[in-house]
C-alpha positions as a Python dict, from the first residue, in 0.01 Angstrom:
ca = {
    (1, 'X'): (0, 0, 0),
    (2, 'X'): (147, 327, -104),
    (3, 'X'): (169, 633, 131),
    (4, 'X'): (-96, 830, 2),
    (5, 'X'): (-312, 484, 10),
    (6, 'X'): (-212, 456, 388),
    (7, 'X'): (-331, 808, 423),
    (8, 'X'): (-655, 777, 349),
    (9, 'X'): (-730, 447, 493),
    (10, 'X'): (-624, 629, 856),
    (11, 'X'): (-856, 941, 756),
    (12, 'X'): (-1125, 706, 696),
    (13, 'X'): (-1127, 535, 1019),
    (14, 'X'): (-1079, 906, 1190),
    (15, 'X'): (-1352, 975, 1028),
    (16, 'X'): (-1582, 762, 1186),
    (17, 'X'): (-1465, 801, 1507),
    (18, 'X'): (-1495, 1175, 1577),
    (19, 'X'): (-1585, 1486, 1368),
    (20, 'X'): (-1372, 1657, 1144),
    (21, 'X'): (-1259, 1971, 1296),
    (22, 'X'): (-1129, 1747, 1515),
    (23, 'X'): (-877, 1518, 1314),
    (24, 'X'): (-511, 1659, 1291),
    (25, 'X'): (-217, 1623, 1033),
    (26, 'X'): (-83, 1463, 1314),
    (27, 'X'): (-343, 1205, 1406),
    (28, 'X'): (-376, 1111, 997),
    (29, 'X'): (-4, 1023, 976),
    (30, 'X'): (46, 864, 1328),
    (31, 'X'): (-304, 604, 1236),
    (32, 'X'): (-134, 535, 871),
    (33, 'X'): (227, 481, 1065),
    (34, 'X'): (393, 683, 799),
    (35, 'X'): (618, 997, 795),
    (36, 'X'): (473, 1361, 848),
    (37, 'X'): (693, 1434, 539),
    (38, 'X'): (503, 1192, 302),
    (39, 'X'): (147, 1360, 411),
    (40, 'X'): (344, 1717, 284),
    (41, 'X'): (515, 1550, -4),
    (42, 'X'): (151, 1472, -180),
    (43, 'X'): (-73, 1776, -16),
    (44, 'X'): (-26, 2108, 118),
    (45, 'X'): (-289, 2104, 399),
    (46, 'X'): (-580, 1896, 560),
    (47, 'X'): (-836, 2047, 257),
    (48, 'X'): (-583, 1994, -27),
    (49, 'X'): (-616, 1621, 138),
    (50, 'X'): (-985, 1618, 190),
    (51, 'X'): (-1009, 1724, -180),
    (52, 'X'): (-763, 1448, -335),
    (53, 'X'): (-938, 1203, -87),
    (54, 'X'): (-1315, 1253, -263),
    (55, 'X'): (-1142, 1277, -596),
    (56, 'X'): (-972, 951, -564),
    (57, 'X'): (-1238, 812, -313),
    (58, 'X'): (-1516, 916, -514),
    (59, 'X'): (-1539, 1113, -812),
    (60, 'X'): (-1255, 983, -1044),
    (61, 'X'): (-1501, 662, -1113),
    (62, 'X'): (-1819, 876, -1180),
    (63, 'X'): (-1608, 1072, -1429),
    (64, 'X'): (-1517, 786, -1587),
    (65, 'X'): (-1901, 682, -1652),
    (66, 'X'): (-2014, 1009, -1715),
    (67, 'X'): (-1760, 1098, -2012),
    (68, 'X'): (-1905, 742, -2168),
    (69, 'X'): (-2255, 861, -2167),
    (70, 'X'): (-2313, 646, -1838),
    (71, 'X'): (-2556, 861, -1623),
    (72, 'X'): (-2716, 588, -1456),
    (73, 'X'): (-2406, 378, -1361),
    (74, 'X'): (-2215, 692, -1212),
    (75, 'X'): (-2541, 739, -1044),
    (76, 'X'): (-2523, 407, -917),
    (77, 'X'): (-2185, 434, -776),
    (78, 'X'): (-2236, 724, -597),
    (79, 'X'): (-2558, 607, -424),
    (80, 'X'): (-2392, 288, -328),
    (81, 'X'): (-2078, 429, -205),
    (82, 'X'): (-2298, 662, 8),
    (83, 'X'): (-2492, 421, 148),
    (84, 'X'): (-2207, 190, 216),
    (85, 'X'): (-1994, 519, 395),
    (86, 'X'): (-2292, 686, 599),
    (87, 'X'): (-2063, 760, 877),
    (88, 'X'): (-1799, 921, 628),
    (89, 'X'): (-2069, 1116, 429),
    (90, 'X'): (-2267, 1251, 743),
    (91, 'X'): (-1910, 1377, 867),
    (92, 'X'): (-1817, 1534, 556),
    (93, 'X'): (-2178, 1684, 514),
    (94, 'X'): (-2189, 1794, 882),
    (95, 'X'): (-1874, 2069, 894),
    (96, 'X'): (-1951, 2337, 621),
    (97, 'X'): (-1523, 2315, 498),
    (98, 'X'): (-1572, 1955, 402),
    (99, 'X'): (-1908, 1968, 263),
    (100, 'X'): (-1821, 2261, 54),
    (101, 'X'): (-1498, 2087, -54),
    (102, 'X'): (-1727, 1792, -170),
    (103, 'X'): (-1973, 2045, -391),
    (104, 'X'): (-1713, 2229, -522),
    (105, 'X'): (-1536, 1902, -678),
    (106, 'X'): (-1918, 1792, -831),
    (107, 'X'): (-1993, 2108, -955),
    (108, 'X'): (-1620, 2192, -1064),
    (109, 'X'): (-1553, 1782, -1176),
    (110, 'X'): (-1887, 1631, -1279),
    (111, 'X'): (-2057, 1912, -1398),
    (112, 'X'): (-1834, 1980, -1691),
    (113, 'X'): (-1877, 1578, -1796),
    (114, 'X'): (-2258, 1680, -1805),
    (115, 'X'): (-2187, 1984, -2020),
    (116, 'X'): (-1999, 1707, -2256),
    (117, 'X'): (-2291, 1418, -2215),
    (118, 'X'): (-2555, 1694, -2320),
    (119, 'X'): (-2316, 1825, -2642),
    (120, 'X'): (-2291, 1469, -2718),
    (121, 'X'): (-2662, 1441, -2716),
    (122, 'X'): (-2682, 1757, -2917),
    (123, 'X'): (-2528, 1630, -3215),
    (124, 'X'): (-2618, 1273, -3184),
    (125, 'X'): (-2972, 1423, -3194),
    (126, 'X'): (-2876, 1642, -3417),
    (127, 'X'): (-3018, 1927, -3206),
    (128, 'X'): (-2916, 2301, -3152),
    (129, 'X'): (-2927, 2323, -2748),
    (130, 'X'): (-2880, 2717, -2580),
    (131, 'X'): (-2642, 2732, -2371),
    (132, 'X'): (-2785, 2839, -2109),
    (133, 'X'): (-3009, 2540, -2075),
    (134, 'X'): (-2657, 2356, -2101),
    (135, 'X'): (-2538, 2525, -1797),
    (136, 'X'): (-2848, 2506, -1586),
    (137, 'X'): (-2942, 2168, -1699),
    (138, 'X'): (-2619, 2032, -1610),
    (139, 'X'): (-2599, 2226, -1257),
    (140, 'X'): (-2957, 2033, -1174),
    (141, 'X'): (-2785, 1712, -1229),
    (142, 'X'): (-2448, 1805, -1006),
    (143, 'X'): (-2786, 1941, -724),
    (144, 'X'): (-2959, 1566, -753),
    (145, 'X'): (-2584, 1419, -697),
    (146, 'X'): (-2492, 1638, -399),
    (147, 'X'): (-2880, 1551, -304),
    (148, 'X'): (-2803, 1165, -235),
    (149, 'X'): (-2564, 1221, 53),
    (150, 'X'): (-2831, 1458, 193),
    (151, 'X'): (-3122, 1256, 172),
    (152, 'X'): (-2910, 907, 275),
    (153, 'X'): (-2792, 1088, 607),
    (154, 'X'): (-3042, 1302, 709),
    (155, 'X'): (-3381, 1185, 567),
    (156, 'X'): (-3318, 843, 601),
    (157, 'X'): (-3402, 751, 256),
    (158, 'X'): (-3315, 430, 84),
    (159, 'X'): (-3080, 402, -190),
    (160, 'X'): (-3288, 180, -397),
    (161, 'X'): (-3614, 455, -408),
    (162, 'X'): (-3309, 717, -510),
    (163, 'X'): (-3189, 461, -796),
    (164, 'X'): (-3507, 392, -964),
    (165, 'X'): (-3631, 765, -948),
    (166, 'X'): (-3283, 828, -1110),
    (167, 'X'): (-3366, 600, -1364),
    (168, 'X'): (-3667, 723, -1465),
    (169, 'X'): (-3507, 1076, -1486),
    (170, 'X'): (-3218, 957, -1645),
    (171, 'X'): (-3394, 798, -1897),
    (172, 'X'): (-3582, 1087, -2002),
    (173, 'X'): (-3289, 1238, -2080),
    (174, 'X'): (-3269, 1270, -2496),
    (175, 'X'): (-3669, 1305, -2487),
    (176, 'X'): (-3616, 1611, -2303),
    (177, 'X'): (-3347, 1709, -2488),
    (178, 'X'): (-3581, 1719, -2798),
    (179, 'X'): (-3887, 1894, -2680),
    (180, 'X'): (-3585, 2171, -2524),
    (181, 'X'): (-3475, 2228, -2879),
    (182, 'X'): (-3812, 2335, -3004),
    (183, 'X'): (-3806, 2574, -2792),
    (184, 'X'): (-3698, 2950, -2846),
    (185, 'X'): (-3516, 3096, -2567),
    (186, 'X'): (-3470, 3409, -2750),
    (187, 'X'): (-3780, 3616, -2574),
}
């Protein structure tokens, strides 16, 4: 396991054992029995860590299904990986550095590979989308992503009801896309 590896498997477990604001540099690299060095050879502070944690944690494997057109399996990785990391997710959502670390990286990360999916749907369709719809379209999907976590920790809701309503959104998808293109924006 490499350092970085051992790093986050130590800020995991910290993670369910107290809150955030409470975990140190020190704590992370003591847990993963590694050098204080190697934590400041890879990241600069505890958020430049969070941040590479979610992306490599998290996001990297949505991004991967989202730039092949695969809504519904990033979907389903994200609603299983919250559901199997309540603890982590409730932690993250409950200090406002950490949960805006985690919206900035879908709205900065996974928003852009919705801007692509929809383009891709534009000209498979063979449709002439406005931009702005583009933009606000996609920043819907990065709100029902950053919704999951929300609803999983606080609302109790089950990740199989959140899977088939994305489904049924998801799938609605290019029909939307249509009826949006007969549409003039221009008033």
């Amino acid at each position: 396991m490499s350092g970085k590896e051992s790093l986050y498997k130590a800020f995991h477990a910290l993670m369910k054992e107290k809150p955030f604001p409470l975990i140190s540099i020190s704590e992370i690299v003591k847990k993963a029995n590694i050098n204080r060095n190697t934590f400041y050879y890879h990241f600069k502070d505890i958020f430049g860590f969070v941040k590479a944690f979610l992306e490599d944690e998290i996001t990297n494997a949505l991004k991967e299904k989202m730039k092949r057109n695969q809504f519904n399996e990033a979907f389903l990785i994200w609603v299983d990986y919250c559901e199997n990391h309540l603890e982590l997710m409730k932690n993250l959502l409950d200090h406002s550095e950490t949960r805006m670390i985690l919206e900035k990286i879908l709205h900065d990360d996974i928003r852009l590979d919705v801007v692509k999916v929809l383009h891709d749907y534009e000209s498979f369709l063979h449709l002439n989308l406005p931009e702005k719809f583009i933009i606000f379209f996609s920043h819907n999907i990065v709100e029902e992503y950053m919704a999951v976590p929300k609803e999983m920790v606080y609302d109790d809701v089950d990740g199989n009801l959140l899977k088939k309503v994305f489904y049924l959104y998801a799938d609605a998808i290019p029909d939307k896309m249509i009826n949006v293109s007969k549409i003039d924006f221009s008033n």
